[in-house]
C-alpha distance (Angstrom), angle and dihedral (degrees) to the residues before:
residue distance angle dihedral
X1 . . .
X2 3.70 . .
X3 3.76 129.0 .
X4 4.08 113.0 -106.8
X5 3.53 127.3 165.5
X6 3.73 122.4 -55.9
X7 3.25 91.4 30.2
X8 4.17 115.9 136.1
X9 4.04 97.1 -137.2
X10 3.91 138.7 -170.6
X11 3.74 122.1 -133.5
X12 3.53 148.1 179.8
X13 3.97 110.7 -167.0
X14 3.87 132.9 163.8
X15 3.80 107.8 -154.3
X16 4.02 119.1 -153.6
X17 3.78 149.6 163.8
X18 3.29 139.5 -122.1
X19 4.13 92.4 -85.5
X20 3.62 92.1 44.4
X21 3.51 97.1 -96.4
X22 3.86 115.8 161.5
X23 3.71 111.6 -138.5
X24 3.53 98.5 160.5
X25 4.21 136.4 11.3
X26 3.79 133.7 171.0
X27 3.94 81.6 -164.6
X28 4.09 111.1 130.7
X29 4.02 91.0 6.5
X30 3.77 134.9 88.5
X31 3.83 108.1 -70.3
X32 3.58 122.5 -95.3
X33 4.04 117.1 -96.6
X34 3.77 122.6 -172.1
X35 3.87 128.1 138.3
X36 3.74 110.6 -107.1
X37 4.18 103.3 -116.9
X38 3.54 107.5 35.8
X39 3.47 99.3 89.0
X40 3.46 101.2 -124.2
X41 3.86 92.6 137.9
X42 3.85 135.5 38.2
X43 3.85 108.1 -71.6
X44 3.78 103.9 -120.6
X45 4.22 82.0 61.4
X46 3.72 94.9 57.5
X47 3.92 96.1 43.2
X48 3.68 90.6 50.5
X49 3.67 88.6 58.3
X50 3.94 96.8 51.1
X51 3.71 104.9 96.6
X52 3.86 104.8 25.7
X53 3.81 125.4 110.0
X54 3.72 130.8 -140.9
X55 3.84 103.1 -75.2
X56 3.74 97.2 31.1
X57 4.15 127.6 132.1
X58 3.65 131.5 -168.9
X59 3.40 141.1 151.8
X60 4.10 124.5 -127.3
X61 3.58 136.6 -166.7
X62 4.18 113.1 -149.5
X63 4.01 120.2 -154.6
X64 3.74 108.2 -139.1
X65 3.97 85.3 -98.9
X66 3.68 91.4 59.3
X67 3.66 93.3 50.7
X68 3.85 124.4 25.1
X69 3.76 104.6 -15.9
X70 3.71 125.6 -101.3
X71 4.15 118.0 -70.1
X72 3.61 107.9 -82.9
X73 4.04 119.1 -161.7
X74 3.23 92.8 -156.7
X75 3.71 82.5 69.4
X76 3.72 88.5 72.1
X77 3.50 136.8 78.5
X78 3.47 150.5 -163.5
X79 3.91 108.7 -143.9
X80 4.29 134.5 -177.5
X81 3.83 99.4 -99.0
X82 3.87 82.7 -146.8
X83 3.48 87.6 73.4
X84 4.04 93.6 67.5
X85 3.58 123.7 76.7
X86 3.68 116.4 -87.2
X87 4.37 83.3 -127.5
X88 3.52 96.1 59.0
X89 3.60 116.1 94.3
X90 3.40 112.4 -128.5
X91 4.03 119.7 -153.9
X92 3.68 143.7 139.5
X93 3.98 108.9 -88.3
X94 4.16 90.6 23.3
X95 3.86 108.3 137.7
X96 3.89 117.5 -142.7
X97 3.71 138.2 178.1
X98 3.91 107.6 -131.7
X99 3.52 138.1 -172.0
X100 4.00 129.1 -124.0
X101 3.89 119.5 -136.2
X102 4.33 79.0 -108.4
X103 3.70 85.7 55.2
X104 3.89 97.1 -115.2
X105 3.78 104.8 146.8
X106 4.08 115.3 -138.8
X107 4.26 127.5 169.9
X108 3.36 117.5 -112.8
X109 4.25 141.9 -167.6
X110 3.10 119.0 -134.0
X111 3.60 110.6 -123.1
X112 4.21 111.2 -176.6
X113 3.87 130.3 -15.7
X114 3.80 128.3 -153.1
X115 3.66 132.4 -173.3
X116 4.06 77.7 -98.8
X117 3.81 114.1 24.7
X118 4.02 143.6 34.1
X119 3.49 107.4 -147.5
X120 4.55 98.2 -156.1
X121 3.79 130.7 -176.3
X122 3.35 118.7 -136.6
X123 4.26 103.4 -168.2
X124 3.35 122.2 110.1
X125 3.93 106.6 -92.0
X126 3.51 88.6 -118.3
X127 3.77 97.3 54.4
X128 3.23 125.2 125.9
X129 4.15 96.4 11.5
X130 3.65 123.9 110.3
X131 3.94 110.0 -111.4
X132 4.02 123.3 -145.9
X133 3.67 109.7 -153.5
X134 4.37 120.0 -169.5
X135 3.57 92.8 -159.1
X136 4.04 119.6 -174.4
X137 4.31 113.9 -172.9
X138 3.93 101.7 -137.8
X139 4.04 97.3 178.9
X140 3.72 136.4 -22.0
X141 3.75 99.1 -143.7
């Protein structure tokens, strides 16, 4: 039997980039489950599932489109640093979770501060790289 869409699926999957970096591994933990078409996990994932039987390994190589979407710049933005709390420390690299004016929380990386702005990036911090995945199909339940 071969997994299609709809169908709720187990898998193990090591997730890497180009340098060998692991971002992300199901490796030594409870296998993955997620039903394939619901769009619970970057597209390139599920499609690379469709067609593999319980048992099966492969290896795949995601474009940024496939995975997290490309870097946008409109994604990042120049804000008044007056408008941060005097306790949070500001620096380059500092992760935050921020608020829209809709009130839609996102994280974001702090990019650059002046004495009077913080510029912060708002992608994903895997947008815009390409994403190897070593995928292995335990069961298709």
């Amino acid at each position: 039997m071969q997994a299609k869409t709809n169908d709720r699926v187990k898998v193990h999957y090591k997730g890497t980039l180009q340098d060998g970096t692991v971002f992300d591994s199901s490796v030594g933990k409870e296998p993955f489950e997620f039903i394939i078409g619901e769009g619970k996990v970057i597209p390139g994932f599920e499609k690379s599932i469709i067609g593999m039987s319980a048992g099966d390994v492969k290896t795949v190589t995601l474009a940024p489109e496939e995975g997290y979407g490309p870097r946008r710049k409109e994604l990042c933005a120049v804000v008044a640093r007056s408008r941060f709390p005097e306790t949070i420390n500001l620096r380059s690299g500092a992760k935050l979770e921020v608020q829209s004016s809709t009130g839609k929380s996102a994280q974001a990386v702090v990019l650059d501060v002046t004495e009077s702005e913080v510029t912060l990036d708002l992608n994903h911090p895997l947008a815009g790289q390409e994403l190897i995945f070593e995928l292995e199909l335990i069961e298709i339940l």
